[in-house]
N, C-alpha and C positions, 0 to 999 in steps of 0.2 A: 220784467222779473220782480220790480220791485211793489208792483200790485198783485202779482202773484204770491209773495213771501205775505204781503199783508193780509189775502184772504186766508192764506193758510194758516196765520197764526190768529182772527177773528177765529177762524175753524176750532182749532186750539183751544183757543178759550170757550167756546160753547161748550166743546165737550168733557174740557174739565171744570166747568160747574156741577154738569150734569152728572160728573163723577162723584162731586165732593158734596151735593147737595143728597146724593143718593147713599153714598156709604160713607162720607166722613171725611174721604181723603180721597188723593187722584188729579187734584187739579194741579198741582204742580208737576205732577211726574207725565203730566197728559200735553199742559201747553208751554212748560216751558223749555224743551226745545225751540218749540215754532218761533217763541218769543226770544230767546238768544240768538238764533241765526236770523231773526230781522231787525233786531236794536246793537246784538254785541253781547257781548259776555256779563259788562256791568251793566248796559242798561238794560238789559234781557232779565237778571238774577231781580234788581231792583223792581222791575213791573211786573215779575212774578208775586212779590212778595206783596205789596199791591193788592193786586186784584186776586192773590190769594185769600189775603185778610178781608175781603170784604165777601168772598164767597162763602164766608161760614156765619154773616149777619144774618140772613133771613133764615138759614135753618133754624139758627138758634132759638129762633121767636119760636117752633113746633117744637125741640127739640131739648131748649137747653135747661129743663126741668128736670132731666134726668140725667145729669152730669154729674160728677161723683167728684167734688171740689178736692179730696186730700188726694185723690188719685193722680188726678189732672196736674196740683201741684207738684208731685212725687217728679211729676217730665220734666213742668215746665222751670222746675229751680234750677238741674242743672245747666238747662239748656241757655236758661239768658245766663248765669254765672262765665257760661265756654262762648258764647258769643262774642264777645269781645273781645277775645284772647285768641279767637280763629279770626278773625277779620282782620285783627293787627300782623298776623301769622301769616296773610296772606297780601298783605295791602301791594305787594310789590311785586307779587306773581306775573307773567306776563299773560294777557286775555288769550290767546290761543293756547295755553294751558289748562285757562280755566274751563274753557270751552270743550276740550277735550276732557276733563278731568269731570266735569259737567255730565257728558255724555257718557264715561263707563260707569261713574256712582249711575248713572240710573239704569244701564243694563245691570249692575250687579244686583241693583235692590229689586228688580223685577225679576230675575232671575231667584232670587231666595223666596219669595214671594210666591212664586209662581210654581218651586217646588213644595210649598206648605211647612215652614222649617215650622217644627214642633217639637216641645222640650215645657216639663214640667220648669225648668230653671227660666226660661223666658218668659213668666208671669209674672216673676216675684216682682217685688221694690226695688231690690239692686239693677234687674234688666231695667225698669222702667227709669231708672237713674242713667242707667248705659245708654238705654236709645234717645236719651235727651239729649247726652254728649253728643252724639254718633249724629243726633238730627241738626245740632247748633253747627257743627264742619259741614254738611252736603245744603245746609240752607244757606251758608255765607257763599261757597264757592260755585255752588248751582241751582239754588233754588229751591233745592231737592228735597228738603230735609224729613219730607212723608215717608221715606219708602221702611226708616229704623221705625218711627214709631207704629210702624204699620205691622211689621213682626212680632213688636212687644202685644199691641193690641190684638192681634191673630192668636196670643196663648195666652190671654189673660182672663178668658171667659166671659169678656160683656156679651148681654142681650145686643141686638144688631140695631136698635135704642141707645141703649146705655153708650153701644159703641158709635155713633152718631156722634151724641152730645159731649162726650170725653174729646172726640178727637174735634169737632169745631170748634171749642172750647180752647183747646191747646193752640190748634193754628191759629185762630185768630190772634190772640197774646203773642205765640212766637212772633209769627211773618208780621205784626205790626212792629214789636219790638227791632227786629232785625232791619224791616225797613226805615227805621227811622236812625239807625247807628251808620249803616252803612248809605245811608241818602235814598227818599223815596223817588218812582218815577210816577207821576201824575198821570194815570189813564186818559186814554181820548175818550169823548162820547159814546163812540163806537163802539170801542172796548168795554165799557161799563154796561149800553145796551144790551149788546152778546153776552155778557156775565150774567145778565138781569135774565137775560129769556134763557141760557143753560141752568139757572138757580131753578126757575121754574118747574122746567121741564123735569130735571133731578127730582124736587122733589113730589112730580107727580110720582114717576117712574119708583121711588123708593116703596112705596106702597104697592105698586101692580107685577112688578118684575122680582123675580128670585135673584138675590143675591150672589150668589156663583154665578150666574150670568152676567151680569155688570161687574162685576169684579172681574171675568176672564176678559170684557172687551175692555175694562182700565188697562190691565196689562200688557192687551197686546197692542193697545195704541203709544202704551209708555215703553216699550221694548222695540218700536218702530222709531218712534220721536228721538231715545236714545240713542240707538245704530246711525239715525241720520245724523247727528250731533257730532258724532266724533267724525263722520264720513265728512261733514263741512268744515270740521276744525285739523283736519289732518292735511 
């Protein structure tokens, strides 16, 4: 079982490179079930955030040109300000909580996601204030913390550029910040290799592939990952 659990979450992380290389985000809501239910709630959240932060380094070198610096700010103040004040909030939760609570934030944010929520109000400043809140809680307790910013960025109107570079921009600063408050977990080789060759592959795919199609298979891999999640923490 327990080289089973490990290629599943090698799997995991392939294919949320390949998510987050291609559209910006995905890779947390993609591996890090696989990676909770084979390390544990904390050290699962921790090597998410990890190999989160390092999946949006090589985009950036094509990408991070077109990032939109007071935007990107506008997420990422609230989000380290609530960071610390969610992790102290939860320091004593028990792991099969978190594991479960892990697992519906990402059916729920794949679910709103995946019905297109749209609203002229979820563009402005204040939403992109609100989904930094909203992403600093689901990245201390799951990893999670794409699926809010991924709303705000679905009605804010970037180019599928612009929205690239915004959003690896953001993750990388959050998920390093957050990994380093809450204790990071040191990738294997493995782990890094699999990241290197989904970063890849991502971003050939981002150029050749229509966008609603990788988006629909983000979702339905992270609305699988999710369901399993709480099915192992229950």
């Amino acid at each position: 079982m327990t080289g089973l659990l490990l290629g599943l979450a090698l799997l995991g992380i392939l294919l949320g490179a390949v998510a987050q290389a291609a559209t910006g985000m995905g890779f947390s809501l993609v591996a890090a079930p696989m990676l909770v239910v084979l390390l544990g709630p904390r050290e699962g959240v921790a090597a998410t955030l990890v190999l989160g932060a390092l999946s949006s380094v090589l985009p950036l070198v094509r990408d991070g040109r077109h990032a939109q610096p007071r935007t990107v700010a506008g997420m990422l103040v609230p989000t380290l300000l609530c960071t610390p004040l969610v992790a102290w909030a939860v320091s004593d939760l028990d792991v099969r909580w978190m594991a479960l609570a892990s697992g519906v934030g990402i059916v729920a944010a794949v679910t709103l996601l995946a019905c297109g929520l749209r609203s002229p109000r979820l563009g402005t400043p204040t939403a992109a204030a609100a989904a930094g809140v909203a992403s600093a809680g689901l990245s201390v307790v799951g990893g999670v913390g794409g699926a809010a910013i991924g709303i705000y960025a679905a009605n804010a109107g970037w180019s599928p550029r612009v929205a690239r570079a915004n959003l690896h921009w953001y993750f990388l600063v959050q998920n390093s910040a957050t990994a380093v408050l809450l204790g990071a977990h040191l990738p294997s080789p493995a782990q890094v290799a699999t990241l290197c060759t989904g970063t890849a592959v991502g971003m050939v795919v981002a150029t050749r592939v229509a966008d609603p199609v990788i988006r629909g298979g983000v979702l339905a891999l992270s609305m699988a990952g999710g369901l399993g999640l709480i099915g192992a923490a229950w």
